[in-house]
Predicted model as a PDB file, atoms N, CA, C, CB and O in Angstrom, pLDDT in the B-factor column:
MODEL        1                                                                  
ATOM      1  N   UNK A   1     110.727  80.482 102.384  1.00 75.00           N  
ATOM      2  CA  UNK A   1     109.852  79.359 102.059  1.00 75.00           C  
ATOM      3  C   UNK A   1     108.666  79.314 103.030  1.00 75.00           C  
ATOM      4  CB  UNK A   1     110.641  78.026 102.103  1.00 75.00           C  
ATOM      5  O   UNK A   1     107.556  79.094 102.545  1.00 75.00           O  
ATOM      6  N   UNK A   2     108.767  79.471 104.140  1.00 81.00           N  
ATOM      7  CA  UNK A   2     107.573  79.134 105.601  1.00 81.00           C  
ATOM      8  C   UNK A   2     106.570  80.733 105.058  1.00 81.00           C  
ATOM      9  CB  UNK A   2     108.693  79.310 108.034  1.00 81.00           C  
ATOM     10  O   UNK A   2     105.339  80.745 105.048  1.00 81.00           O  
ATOM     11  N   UNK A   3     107.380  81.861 104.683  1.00 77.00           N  
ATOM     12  CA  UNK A   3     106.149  83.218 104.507  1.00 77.00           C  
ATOM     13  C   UNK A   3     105.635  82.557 102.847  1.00 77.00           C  
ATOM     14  CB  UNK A   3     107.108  85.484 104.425  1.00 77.00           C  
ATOM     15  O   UNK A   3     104.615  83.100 102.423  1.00 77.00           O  
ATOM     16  N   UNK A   4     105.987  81.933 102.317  1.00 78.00           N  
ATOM     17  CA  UNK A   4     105.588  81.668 100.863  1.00 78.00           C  
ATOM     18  C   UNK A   4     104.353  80.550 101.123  1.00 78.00           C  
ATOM     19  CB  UNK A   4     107.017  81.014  99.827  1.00 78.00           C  
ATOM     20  O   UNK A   4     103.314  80.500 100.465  1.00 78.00           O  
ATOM     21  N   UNK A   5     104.758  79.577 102.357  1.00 85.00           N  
ATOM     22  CA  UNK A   5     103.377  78.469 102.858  1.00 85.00           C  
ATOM     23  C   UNK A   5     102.381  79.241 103.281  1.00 85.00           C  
ATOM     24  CB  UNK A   5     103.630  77.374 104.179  1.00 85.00           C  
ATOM     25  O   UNK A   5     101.295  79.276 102.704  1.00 85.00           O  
ATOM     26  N   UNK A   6     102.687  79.986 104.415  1.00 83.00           N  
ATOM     27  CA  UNK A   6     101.611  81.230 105.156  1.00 83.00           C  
ATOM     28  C   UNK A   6     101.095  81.913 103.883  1.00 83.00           C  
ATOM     29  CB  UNK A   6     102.496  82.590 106.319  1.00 83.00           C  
ATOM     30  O   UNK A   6     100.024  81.382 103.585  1.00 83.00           O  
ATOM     31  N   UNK A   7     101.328  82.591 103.270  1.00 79.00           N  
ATOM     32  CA  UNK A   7     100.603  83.299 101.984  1.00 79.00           C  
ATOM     33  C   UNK A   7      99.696  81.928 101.001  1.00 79.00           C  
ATOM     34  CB  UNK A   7     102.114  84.178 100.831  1.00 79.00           C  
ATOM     35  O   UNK A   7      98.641  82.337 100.518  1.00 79.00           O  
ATOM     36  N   UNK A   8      99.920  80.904 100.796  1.00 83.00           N  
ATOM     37  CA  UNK A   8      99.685  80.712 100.133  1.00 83.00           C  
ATOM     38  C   UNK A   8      98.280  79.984 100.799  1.00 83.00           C  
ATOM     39  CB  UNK A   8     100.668  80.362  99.453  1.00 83.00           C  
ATOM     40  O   UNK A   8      97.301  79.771 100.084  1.00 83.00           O  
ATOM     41  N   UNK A   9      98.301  79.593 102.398  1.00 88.00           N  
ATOM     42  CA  UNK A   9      97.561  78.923 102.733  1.00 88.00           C  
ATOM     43  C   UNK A   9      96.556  80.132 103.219  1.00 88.00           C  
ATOM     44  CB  UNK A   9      98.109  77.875 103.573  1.00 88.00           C  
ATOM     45  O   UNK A   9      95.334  79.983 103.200  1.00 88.00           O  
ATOM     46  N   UNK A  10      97.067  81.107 103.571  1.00 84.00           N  
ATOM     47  CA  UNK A  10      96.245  82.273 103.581  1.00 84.00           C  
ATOM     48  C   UNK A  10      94.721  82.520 102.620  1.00 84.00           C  
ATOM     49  CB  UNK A  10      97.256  83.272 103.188  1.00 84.00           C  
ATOM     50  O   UNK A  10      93.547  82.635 102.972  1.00 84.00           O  
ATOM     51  N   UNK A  11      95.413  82.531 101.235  1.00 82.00           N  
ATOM     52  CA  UNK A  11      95.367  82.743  99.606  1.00 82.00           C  
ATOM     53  C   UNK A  11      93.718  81.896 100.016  1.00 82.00           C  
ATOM     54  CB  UNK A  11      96.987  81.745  98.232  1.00 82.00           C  
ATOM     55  O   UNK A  11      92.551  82.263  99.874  1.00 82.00           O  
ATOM     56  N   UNK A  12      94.288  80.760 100.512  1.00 87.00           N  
ATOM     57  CA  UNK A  12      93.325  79.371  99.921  1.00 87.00           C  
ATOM     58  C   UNK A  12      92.200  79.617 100.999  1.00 87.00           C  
ATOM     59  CB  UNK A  12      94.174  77.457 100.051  1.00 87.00           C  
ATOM     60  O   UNK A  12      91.015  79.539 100.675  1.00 87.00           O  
ATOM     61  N   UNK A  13      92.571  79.898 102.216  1.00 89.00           N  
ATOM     62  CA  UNK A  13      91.221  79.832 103.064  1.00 89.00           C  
ATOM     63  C   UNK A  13      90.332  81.458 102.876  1.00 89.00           C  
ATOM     64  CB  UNK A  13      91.730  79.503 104.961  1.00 89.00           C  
ATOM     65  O   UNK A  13      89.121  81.630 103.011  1.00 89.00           O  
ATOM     66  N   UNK A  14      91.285  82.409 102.562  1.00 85.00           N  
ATOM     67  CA  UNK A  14      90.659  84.033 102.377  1.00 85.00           C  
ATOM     68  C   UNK A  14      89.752  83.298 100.917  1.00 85.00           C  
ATOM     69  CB  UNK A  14      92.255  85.787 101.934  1.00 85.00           C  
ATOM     70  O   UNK A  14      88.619  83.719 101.150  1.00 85.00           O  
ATOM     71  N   UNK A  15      89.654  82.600  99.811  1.00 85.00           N  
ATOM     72  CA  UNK A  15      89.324  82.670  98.895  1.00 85.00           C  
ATOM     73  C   UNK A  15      87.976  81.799  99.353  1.00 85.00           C  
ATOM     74  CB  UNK A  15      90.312  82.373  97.905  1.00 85.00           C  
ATOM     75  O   UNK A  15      86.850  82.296  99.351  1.00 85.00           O  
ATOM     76  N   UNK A  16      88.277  80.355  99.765  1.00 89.00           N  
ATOM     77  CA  UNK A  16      87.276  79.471 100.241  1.00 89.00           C  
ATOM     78  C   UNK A  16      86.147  80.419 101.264  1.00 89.00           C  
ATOM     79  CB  UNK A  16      88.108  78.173 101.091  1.00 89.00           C  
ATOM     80  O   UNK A  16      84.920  80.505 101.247  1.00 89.00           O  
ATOM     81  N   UNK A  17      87.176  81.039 102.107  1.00 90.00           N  
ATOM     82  CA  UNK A  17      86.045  81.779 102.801  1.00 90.00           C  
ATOM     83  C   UNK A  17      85.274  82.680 102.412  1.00 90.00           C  
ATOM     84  CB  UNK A  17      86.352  82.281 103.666  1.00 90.00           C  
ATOM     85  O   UNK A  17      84.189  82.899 102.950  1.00 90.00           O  
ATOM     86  N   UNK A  18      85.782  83.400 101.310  1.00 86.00           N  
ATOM     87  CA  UNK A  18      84.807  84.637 100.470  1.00 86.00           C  
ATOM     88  C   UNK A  18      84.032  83.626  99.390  1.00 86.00           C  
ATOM     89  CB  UNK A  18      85.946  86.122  99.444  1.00 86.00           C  
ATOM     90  O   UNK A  18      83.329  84.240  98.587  1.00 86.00           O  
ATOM     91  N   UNK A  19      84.044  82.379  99.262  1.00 86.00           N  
ATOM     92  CA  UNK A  19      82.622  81.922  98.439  1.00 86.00           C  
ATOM     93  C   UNK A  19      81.718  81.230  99.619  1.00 86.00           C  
ATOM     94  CB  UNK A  19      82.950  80.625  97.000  1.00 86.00           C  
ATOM     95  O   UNK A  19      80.512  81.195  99.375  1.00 86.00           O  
ATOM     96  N   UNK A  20      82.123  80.707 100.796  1.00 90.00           N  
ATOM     97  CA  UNK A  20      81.332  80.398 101.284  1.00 90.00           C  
ATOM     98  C   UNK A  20      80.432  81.454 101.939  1.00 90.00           C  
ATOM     99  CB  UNK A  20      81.788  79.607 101.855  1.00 90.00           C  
ATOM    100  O   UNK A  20      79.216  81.363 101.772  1.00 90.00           O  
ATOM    101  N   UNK A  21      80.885  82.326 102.584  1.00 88.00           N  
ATOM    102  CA  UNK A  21      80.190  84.073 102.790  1.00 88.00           C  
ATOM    103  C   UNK A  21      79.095  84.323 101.701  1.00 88.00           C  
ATOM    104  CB  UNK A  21      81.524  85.502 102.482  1.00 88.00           C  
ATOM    105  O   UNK A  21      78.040  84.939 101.854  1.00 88.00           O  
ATOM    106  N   UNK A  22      79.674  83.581 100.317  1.00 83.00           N  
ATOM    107  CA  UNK A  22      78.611  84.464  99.344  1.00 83.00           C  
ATOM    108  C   UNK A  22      77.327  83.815  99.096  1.00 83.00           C  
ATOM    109  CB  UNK A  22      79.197  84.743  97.863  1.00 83.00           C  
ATOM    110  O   UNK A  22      76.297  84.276  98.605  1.00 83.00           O  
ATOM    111  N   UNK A  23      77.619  82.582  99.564  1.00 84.00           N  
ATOM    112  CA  UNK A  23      76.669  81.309  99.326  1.00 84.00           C  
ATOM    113  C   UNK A  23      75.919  81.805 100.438  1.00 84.00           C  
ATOM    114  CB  UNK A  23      77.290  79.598  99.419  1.00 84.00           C  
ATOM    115  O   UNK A  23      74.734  81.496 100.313  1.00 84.00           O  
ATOM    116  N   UNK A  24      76.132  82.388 101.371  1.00 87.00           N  
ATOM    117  CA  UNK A  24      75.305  82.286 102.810  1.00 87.00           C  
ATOM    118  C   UNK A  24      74.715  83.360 102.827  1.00 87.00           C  
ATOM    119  CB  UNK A  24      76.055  82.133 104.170  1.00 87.00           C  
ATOM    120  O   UNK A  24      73.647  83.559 103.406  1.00 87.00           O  
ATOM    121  N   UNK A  25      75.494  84.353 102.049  1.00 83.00           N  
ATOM    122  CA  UNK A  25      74.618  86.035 102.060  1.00 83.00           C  
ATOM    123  C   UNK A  25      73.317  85.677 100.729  1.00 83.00           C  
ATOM    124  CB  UNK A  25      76.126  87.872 101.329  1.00 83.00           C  
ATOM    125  O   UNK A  25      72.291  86.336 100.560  1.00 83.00           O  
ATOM    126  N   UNK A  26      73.676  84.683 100.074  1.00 80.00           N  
ATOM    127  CA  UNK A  26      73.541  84.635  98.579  1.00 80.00           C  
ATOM    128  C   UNK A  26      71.646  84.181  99.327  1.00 80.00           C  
ATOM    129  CB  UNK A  26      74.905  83.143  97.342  1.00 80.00           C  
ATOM    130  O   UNK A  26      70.623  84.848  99.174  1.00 80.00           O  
ATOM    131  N   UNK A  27      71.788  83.063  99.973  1.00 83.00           N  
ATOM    132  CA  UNK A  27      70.325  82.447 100.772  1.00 83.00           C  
ATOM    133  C   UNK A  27      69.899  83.297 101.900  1.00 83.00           C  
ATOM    134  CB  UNK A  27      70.525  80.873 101.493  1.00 83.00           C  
ATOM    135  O   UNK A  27      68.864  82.899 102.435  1.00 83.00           O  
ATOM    136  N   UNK A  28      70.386  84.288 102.368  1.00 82.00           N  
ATOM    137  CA  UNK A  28      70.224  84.971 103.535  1.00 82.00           C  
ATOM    138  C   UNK A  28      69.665  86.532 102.598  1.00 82.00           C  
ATOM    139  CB  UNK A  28      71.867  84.983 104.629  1.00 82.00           C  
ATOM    140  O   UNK A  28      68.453  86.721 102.497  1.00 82.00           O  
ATOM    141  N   UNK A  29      70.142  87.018 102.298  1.00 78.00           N  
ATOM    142  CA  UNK A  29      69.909  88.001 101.060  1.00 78.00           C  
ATOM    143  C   UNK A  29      70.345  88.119  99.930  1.00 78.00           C  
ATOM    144  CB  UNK A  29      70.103  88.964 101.234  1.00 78.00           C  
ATOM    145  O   UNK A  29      71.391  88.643  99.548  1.00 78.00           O  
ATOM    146  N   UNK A  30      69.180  87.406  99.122  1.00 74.00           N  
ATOM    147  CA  UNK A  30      69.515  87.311  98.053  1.00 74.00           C  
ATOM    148  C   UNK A  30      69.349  88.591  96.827  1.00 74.00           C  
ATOM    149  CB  UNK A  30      68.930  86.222  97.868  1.00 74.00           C  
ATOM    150  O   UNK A  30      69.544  88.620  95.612  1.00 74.00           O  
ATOM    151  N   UNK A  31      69.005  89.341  97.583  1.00 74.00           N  
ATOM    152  CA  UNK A  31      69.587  90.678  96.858  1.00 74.00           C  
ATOM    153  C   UNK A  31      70.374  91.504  96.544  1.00 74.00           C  
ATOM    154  CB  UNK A  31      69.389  91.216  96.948  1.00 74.00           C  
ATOM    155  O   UNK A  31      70.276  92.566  95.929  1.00 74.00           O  
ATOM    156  N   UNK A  32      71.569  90.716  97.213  1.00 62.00           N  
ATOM    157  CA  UNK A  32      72.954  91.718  97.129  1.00 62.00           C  
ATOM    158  C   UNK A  32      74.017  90.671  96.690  1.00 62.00           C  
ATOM    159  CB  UNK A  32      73.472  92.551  98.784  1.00 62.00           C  
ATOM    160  O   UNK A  32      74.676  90.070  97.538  1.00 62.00           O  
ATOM    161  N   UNK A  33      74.214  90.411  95.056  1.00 66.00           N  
ATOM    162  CA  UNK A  33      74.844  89.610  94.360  1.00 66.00           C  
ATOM    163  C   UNK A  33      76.216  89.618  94.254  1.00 66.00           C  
ATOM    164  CB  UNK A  33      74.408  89.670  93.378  1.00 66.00           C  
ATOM    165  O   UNK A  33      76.805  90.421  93.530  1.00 66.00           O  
ATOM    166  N   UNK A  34      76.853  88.657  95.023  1.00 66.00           N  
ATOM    167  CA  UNK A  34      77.805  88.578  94.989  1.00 66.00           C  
ATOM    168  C   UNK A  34      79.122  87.435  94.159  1.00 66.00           C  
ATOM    169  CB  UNK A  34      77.618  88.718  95.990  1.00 66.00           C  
ATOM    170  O   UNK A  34      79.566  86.359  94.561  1.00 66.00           O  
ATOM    171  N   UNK A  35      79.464  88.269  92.829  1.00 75.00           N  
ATOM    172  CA  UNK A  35      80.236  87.270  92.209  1.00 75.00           C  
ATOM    173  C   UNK A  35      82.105  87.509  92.489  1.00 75.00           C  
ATOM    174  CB  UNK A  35      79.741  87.375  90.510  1.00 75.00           C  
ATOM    175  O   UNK A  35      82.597  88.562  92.086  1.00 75.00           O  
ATOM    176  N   UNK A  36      82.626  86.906  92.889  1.00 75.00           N  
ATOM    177  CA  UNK A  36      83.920  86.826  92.582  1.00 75.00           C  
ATOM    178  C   UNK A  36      84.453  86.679  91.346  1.00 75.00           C  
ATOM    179  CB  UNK A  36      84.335  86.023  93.162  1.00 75.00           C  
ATOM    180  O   UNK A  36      84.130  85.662  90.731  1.00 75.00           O  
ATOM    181  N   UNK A  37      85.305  87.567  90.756  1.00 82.00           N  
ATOM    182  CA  UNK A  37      86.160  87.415  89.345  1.00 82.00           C  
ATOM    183  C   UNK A  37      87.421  86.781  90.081  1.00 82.00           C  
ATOM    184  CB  UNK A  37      86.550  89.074  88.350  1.00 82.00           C  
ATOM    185  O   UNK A  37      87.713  86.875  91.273  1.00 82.00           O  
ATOM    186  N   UNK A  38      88.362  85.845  88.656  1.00 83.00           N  
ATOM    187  CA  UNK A  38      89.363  85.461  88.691  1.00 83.00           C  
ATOM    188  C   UNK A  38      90.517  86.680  88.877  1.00 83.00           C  
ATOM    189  CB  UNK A  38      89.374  84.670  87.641  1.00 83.00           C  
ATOM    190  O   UNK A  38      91.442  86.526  89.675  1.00 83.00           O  
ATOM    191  N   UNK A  39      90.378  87.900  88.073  1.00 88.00           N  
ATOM    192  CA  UNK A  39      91.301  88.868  88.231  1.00 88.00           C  
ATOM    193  C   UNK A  39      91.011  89.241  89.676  1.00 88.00           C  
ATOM    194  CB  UNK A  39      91.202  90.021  87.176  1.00 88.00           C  
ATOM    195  O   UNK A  39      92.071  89.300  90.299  1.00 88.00           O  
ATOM    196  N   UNK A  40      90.114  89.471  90.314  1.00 84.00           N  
ATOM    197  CA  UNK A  40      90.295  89.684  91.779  1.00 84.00           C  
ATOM    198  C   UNK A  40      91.041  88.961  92.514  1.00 84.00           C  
ATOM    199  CB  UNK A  40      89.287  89.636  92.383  1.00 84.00           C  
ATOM    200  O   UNK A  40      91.913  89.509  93.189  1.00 84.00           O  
ATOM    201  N   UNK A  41      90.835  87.333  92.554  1.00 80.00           N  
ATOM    202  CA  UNK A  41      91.590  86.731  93.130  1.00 80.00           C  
ATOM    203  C   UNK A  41      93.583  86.874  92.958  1.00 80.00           C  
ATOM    204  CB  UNK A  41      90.928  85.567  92.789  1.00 80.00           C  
ATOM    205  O   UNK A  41      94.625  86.560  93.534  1.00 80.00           O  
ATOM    206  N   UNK A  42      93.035  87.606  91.682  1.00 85.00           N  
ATOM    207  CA  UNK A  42      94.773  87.300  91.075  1.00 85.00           C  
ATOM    208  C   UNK A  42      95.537  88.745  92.253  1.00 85.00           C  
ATOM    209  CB  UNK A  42      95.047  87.810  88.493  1.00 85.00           C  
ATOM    210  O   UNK A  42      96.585  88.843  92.892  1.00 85.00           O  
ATOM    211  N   UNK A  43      94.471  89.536  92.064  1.00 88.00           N  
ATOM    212  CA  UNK A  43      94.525  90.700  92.316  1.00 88.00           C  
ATOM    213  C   UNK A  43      95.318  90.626  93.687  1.00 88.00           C  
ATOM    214  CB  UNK A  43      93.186  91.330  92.258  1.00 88.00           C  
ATOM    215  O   UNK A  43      96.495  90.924  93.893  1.00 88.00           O  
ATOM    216  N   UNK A  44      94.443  90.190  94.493  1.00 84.00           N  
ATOM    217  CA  UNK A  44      94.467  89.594  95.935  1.00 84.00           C  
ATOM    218  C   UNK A  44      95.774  89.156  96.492  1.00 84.00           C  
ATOM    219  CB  UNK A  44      93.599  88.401  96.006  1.00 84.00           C  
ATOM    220  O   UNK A  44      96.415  89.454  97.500  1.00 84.00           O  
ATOM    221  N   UNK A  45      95.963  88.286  95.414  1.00 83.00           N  
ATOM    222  CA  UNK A  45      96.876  87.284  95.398  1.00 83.00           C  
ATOM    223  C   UNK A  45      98.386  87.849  95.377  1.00 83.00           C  
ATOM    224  CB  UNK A  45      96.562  86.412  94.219  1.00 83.00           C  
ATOM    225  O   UNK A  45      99.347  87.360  95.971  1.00 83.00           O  
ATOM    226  N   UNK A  46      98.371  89.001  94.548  1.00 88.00           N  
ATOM    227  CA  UNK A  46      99.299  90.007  94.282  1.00 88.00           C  
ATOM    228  C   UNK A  46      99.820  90.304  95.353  1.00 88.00           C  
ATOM    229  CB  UNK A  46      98.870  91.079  93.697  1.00 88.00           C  
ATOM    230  O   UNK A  46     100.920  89.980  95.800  1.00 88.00           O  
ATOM    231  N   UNK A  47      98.723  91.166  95.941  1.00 89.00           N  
ATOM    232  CA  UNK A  47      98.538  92.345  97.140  1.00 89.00           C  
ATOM    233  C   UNK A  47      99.558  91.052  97.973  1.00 89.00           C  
ATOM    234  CB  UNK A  47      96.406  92.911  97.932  1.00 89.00           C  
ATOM    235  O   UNK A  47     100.784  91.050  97.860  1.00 89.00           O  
ATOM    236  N   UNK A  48      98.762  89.967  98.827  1.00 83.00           N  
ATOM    237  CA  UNK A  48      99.180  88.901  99.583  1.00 83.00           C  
ATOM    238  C   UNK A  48     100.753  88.973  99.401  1.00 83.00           C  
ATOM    239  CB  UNK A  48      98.486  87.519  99.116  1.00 83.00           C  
ATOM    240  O   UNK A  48     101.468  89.348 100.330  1.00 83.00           O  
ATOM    241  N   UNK A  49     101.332  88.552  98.008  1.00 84.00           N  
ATOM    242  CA  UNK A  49     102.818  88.300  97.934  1.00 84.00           C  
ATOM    243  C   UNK A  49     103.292  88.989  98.330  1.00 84.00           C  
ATOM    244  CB  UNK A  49     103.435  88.149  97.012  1.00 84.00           C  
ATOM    245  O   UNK A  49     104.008  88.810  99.314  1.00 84.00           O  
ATOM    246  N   UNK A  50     103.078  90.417  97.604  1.00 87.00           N  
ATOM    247  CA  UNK A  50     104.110  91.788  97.882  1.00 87.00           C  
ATOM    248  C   UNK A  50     104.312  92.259  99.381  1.00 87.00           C  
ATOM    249  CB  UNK A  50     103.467  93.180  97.107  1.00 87.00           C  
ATOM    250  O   UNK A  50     105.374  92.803  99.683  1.00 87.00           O  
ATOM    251  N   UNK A  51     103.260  92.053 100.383  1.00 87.00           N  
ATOM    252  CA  UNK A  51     103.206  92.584 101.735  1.00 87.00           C  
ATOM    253  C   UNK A  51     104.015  91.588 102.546  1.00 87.00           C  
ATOM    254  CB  UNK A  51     101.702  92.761 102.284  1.00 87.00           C  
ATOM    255  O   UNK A  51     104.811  91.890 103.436  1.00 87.00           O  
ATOM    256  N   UNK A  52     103.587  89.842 101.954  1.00 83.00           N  
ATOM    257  CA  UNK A  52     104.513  88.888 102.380  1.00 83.00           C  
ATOM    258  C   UNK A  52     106.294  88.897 102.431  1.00 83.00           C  
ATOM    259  CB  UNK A  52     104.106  87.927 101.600  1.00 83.00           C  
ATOM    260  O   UNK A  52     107.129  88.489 103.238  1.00 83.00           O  
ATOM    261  N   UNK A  53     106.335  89.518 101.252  1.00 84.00           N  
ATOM    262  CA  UNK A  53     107.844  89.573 100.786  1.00 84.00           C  
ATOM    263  C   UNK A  53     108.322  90.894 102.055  1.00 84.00           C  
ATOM    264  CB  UNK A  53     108.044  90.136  98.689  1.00 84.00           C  
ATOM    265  O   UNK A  53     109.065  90.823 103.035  1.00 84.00           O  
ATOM    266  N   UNK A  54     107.580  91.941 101.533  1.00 86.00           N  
ATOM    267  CA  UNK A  54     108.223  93.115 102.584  1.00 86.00           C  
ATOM    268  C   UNK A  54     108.076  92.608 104.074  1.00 86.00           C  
ATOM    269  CB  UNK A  54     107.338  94.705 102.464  1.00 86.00           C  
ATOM    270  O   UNK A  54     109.002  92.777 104.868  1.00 86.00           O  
ATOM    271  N   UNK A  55     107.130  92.107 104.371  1.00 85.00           N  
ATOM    272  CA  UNK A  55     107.194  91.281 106.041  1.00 85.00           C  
ATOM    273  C   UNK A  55     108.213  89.969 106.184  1.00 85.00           C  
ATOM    274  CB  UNK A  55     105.471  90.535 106.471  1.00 85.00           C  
ATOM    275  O   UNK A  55     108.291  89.314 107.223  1.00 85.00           O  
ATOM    276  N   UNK A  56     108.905  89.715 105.096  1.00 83.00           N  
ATOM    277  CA  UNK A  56     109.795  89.158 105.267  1.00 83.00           C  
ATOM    278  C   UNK A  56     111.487  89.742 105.556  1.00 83.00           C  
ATOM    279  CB  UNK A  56     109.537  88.506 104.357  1.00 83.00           C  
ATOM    280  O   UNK A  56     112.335  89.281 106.319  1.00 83.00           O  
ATOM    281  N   UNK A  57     111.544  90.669 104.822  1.00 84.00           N  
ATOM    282  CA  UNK A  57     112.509  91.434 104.354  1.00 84.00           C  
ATOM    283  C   UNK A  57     112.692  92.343 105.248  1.00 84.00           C  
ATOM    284  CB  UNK A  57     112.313  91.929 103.175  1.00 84.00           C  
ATOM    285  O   UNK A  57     113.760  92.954 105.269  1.00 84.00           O  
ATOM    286  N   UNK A  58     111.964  92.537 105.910  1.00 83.00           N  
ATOM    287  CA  UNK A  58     112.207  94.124 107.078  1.00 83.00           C  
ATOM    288  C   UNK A  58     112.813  93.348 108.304  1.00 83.00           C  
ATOM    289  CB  UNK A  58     110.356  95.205 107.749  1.00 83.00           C  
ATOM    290  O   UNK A  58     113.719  93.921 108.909  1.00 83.00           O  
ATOM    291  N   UNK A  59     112.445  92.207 108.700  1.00 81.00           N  
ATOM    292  CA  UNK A  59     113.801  91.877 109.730  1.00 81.00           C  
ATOM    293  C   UNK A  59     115.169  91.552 109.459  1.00 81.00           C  
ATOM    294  CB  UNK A  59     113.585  90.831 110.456  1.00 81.00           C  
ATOM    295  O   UNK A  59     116.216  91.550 110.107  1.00 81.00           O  
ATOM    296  N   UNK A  60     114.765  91.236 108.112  1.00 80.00           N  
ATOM    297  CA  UNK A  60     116.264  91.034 107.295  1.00 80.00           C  
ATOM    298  C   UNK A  60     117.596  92.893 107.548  1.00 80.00           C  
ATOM    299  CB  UNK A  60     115.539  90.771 104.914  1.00 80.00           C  
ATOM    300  O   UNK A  60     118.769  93.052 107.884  1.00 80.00           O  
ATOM    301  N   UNK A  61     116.465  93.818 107.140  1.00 83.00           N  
ATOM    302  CA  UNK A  61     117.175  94.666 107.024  1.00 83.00           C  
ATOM    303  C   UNK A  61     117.361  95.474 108.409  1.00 83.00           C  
ATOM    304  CB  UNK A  61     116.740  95.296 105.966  1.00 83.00           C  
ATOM    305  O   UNK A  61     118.054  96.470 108.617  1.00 83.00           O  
ATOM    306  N   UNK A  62     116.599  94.806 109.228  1.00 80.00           N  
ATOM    307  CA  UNK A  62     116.889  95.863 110.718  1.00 80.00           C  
ATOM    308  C   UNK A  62     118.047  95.395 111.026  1.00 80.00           C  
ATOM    309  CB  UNK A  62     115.832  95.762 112.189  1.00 80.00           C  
ATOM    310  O   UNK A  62     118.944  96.176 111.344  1.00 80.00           O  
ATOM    311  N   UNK A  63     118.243  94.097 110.994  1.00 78.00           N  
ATOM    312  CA  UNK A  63     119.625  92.917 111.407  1.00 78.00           C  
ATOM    313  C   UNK A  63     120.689  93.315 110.520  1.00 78.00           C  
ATOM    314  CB  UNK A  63     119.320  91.060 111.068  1.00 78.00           C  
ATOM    315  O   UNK A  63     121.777  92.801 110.781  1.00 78.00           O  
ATOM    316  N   UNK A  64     120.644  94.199 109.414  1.00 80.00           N  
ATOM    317  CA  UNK A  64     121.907  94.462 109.204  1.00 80.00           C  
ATOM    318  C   UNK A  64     123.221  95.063 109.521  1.00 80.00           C  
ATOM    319  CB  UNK A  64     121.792  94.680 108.673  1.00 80.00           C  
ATOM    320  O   UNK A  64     124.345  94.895 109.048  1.00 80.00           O  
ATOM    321  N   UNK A  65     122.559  96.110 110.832  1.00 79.00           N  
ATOM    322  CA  UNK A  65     123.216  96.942 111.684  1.00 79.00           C  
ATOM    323  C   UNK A  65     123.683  96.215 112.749  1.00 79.00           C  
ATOM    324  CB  UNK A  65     122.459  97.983 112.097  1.00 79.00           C  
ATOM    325  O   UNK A  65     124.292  96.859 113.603  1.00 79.00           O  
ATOM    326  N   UNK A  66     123.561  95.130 112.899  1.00 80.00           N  
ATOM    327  CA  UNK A  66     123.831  94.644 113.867  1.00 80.00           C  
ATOM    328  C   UNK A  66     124.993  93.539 113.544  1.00 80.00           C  
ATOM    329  CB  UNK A  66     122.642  94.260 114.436  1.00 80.00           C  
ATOM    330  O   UNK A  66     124.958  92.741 112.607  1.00 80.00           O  
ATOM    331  N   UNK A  67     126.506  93.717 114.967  1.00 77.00           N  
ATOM    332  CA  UNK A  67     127.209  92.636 114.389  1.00 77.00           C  
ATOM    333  C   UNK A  67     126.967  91.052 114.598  1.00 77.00           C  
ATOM    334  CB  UNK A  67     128.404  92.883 114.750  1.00 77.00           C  
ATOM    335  O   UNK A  67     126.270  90.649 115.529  1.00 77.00           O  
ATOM    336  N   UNK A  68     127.555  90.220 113.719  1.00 75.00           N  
ATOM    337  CA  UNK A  68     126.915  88.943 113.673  1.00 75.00           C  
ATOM    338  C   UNK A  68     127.790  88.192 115.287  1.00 75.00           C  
ATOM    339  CB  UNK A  68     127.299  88.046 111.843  1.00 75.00           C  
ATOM    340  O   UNK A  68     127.646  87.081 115.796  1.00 75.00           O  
ATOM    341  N   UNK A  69     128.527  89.172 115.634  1.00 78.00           N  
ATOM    342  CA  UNK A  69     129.183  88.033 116.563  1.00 78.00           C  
ATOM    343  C   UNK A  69     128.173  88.682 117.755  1.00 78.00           C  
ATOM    344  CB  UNK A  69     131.243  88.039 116.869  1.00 78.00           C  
ATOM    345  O   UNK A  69     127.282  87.864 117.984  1.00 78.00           O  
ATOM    346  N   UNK A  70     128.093  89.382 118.235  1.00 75.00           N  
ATOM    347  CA  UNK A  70     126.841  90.357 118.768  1.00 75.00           C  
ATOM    348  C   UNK A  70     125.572  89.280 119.043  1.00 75.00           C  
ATOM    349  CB  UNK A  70     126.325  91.687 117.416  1.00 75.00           C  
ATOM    350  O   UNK A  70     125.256  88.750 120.108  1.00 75.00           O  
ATOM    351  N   UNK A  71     124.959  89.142 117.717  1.00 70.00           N  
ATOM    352  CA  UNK A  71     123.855  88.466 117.578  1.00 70.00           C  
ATOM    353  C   UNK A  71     123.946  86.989 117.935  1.00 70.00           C  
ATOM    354  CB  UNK A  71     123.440  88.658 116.319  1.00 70.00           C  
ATOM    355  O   UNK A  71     122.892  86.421 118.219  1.00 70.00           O  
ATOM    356  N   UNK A  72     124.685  86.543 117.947  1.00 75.00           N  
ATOM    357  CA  UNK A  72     124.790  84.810 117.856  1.00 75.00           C  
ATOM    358  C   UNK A  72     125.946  84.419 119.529  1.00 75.00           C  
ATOM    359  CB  UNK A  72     125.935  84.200 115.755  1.00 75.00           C  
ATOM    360  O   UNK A  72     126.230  83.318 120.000  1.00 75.00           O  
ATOM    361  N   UNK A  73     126.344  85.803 120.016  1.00 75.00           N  
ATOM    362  CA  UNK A  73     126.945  85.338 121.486  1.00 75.00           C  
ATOM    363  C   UNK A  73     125.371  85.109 122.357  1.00 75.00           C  
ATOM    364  CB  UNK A  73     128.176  86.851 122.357  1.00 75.00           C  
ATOM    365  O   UNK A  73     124.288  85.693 122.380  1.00 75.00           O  
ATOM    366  N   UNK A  74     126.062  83.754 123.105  1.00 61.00           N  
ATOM    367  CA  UNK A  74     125.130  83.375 124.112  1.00 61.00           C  
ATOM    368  C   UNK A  74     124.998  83.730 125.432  1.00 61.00           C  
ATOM    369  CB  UNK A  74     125.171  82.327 124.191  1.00 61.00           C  
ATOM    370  O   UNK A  74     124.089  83.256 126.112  1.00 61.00           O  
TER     371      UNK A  74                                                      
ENDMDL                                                                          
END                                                                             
């Protein structure tokens, strides 16, 4: 649930921040047009989950070798 908040709040400021960038390149040089598509974002959005999930999952699986009484003695 906490890597699903991080991704998602990620999602929201990487997105906010690539229109405000475009607005600023957009008055700064306005010759190099920059539109964002929805499939990009989706795109993005994709990429974001899948790397989230595996950065979740890889401490899961290093800890499997390990015994639980091991791990949790103080």
């Amino acid at each position: 649930l906490h890597v699903a908040k991080l991704l998602g709040i990620g999602f929201l400021c990487g997105a906010v921040a690539a229109h405000l960038l475009a607005a600023v390149i957009d008055l700064v040089a306005p010759v190099i047009p920059l539109r964002y598509a929805t499939s990009d974002l989706a795109a993005v959005a994709i990429l974001l989950v899948v790397s989230g999930f595996l950065a979740a999952f890889v401490p899961l699986i290093r800890l499997r070798n390990i015994d639980p009484l091991e791990a949790f003695r103080a």
